[in-house]
N, C-alpha and C positions, 0 to 999 in steps of 0.2 A: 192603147189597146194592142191587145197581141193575138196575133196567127199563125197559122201555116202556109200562106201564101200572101200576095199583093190584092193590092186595091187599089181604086183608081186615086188619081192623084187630086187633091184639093186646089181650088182657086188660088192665081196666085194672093199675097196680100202684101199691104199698100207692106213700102219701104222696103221690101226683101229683092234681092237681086236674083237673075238667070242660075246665076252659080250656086246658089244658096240651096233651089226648090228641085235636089234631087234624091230627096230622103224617101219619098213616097211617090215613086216610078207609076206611070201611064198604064198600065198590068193591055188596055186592048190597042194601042198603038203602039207600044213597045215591037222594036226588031232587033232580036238579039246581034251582037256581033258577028262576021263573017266565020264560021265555024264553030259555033255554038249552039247549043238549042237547048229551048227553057222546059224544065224536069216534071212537066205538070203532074208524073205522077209518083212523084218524093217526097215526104212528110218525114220533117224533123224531127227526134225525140226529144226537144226542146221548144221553149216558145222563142219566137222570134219577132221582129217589128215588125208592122204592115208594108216596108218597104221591100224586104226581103225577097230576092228570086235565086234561082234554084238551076243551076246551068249544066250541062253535060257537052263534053266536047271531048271528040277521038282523039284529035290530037292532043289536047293536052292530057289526057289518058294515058297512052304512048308515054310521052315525058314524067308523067310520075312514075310509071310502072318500070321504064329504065330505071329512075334514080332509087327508087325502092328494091328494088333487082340489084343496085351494084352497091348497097349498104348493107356488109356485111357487120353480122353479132360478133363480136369481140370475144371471143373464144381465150381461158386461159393461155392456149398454147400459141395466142396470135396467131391462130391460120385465119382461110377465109370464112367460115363456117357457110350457116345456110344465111339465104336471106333474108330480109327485113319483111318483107312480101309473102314469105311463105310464114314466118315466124308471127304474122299476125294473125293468118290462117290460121295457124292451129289455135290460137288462143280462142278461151270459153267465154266472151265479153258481147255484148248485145253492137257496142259502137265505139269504134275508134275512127278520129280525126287527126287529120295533119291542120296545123293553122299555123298562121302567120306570114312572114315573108317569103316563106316557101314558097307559095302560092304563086304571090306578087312578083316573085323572081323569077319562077318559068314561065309566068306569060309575057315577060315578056325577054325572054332568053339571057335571063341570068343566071349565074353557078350558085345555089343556096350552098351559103356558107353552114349551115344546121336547119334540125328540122324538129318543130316544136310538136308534138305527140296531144292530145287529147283525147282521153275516154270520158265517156257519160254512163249513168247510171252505174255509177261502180265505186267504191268507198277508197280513198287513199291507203287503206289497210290491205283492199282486194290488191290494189297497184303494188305494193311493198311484197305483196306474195307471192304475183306473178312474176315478181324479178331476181325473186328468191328458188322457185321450181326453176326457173330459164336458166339461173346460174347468169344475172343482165345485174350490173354496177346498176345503182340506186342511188346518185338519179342516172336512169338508162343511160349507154352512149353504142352508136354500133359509127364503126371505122370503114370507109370503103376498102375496096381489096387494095389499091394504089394509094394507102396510109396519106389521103389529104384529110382537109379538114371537118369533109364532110360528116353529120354522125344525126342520133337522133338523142333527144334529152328533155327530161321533165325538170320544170324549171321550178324552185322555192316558191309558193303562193299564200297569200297572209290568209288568204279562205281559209284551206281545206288540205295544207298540205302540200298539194302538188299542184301544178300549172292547169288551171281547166275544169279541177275536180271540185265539184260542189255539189251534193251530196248524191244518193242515188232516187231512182224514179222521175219522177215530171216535177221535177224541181227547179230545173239551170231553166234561165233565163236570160236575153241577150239584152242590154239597152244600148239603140246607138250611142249613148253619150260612156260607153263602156271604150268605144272604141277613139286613136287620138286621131285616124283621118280615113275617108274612103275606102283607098287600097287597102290597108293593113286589115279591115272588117272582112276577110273572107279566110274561111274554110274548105276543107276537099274532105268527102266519108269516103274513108278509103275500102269500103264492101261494096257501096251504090257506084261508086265513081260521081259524084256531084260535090259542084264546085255550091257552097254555099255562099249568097255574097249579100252583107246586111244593109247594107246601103243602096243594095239594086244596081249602083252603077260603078261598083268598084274595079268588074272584069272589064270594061268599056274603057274607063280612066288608064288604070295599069296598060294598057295595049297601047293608050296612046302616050306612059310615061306622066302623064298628069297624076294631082293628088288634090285635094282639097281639105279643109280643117271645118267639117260641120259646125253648127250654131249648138248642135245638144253637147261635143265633145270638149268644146272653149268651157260652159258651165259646168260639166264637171271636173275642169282642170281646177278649181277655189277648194274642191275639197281639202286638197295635201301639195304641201309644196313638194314633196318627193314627186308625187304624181304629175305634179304641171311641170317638173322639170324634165321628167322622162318622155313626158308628150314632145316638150321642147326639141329635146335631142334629136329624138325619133325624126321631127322635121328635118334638123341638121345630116342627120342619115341619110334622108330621102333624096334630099337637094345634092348629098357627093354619089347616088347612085344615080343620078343624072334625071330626074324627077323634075317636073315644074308643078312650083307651088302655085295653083289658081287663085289662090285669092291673100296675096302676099299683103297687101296693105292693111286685111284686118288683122295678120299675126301679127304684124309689125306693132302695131297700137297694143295687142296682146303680150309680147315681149316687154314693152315699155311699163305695161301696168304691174308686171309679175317680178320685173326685175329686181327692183328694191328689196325684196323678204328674200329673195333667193340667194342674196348676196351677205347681205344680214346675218344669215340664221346659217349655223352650221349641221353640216352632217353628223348622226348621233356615234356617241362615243368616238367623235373626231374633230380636231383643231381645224378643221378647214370647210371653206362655205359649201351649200347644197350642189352649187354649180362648178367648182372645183373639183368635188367629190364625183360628179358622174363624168365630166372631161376628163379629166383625170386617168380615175381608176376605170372606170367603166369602159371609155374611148382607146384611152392612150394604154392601158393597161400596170397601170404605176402600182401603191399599194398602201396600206393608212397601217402603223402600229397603235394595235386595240389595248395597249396598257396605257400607251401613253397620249395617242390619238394622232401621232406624228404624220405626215407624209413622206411617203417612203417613195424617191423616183425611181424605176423599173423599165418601163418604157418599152413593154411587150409590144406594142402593137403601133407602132409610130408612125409608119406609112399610112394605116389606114386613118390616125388621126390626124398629118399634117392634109392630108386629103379633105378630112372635115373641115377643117379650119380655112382650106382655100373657096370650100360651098360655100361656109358661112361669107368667108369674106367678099366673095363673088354676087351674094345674095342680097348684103346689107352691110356697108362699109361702118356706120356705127356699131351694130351689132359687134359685128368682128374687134371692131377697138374694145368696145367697155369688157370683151370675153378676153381678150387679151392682156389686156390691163386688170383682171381680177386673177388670171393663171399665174402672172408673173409676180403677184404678193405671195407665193408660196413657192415657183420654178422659175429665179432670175434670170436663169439660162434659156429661156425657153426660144424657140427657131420659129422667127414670126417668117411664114410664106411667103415668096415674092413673089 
């Protein structure tokens, strides 16, 4: 069933664990976090799960409105232009969201490396037009004034086009098993100031660095092995941005079941397996030739994947070998972590 706000939480039931029953939060015992307060009166232009609450907090207001203040639109003449902040202002759009690790990153005082954009009710053709009057690269990027690597960016989506967009009106709908863990299920409307968080207790988790892999988002990892691998990773991420996984024994048995096909089956229009393909190119930054499906090493981004490689191996020493031993059937040379 879906709503606009929480309900009370169900009995526990037989075999499920502490860590498991926080899909569907306590809505009149619940206390929010020290600086928070719950948005009773915010209504999504979405439906959302019964677990879903709704958070507003100054300070982390403050910390958006900074980083949206200092991400400057990419002006042909690379000056600093106006900001990101006022340039959503002026836009004619019912609702615009920031989501994903953005979020997860400033609570709890991390540099988002990017920042994933979401509009609703609005057709990916609206989005192509807006960034066509703006004079905004498609898919957006805006550059802080001190050219790091901060920027904003609508990401390729098998939907609808663009990252978020599915279609307009009271259409989007959120399922937790949409999302691959806790933290990563929140959003911020950047007109309201509310943090949306689908899980109920994703802003609680993040604060204290924990993360967890719900029971609805393991069953939708059997749809695609693309998609169970990027859930995969996505843990891998978590654990090198210094994350503890709550409930590491059930991915564990999860890795073990999913392994075999991932290894198997190659990336499409490429000679190398699904799980090569996103360490690889995705992590490491390397690169696949699409005539011939080769792997091409590049090796853009090597610090932040010897980094990965040292979570995993920290997290799960088989893990780490069988991932090392499938990288090195395509990169002999590869630099195993000490």
């Amino acid at each position: 069933m879906f709503r606009h706000f929480i309900v009370a939480e169900p009995e526990q039931q037989s075999g499920e664990t502490k860590a498991e029953l926080h899909d569907t939060p306590i809505a009149h015992k619940y206390i929010p976090p020290s600086g928070f307060t719950i948005a009773k009166d915010y209504t999504p232009p979405f439906l959302t799960p019964d677990s879903t609450r709704f958070f507003r907090s100054t300070e982390f207001e403050t910390k958006i409105n900074h980083l949206l203040q200092n991400c400057a639109h990419k002006k042909d003449d690379c000056g600093t232009g106006s900001s990101f902040a006022e340039e959503i202002a002026k836009l004619n759009v019912p609702n615009c969201y920031i989501a994903g690790g953005v979020i997860r990153d400033l609570l709890v005082g991390l540099s988002p490396k990017d920042i994933d954009l979401k509009f609703t009710h609005i057709t990916s053709d609206r989005v192509i037009q807006i960034c066509n009057e703006n004079n905004w690269e498609c898919p957006v990027k805006w550059f802080s004034p001190d050219k790091t690597e901060t920027y904003v960016k609508f990401l390729p989506d098998v939907v609808n086009g663009f990252d978020g967009l599915e279609g307009q009106g009271l259409h989007v709908k959120y399922n937790l098993g949409q999302f691959e863990n806790n933290v990563n299920a929140l959003m911020y409307d950047v007109k309201q100031c509310v943090i949306v968080d689908f899980f109920g207790d994703g802003v609680e988790w993040a604060l204290a660095k924990r993360f967890r892999i719900p029971r609805s988002a393991a069953t939708d990892w059997g749809m695609g092995q693309r998609q169970t691998l990027k859930a995969v990773v996505r843990v891998f991420k978590m654990l090198e941005k210094g994350f503890t996984l709550d409930n590491p024994e059930w991915f564990v048995q999860l890795w073990k079941d999913k392994m075999p096909q991932l290894v198997l089956n190659v990336y499409p229009e490429t000679n190398i397996s699904i799980i090569n393909y996103v360490l690889l190119v995705t992590i490491r930054g390397d690169d696949i030739d699409r005539e011939s499906g080769l792997f091409i090493k590049k090796g853009r981004h090597i610090k932040k994947f010897q980094s990965v490689l040292k979570a995993i191996r920290d997290f799960n020493p088989e893990i780490f070998s069988q991932i090392v031993n499938e990288i090195m059937k395509v990169d002999t040379t590869l630099k195993v972590p000490k």
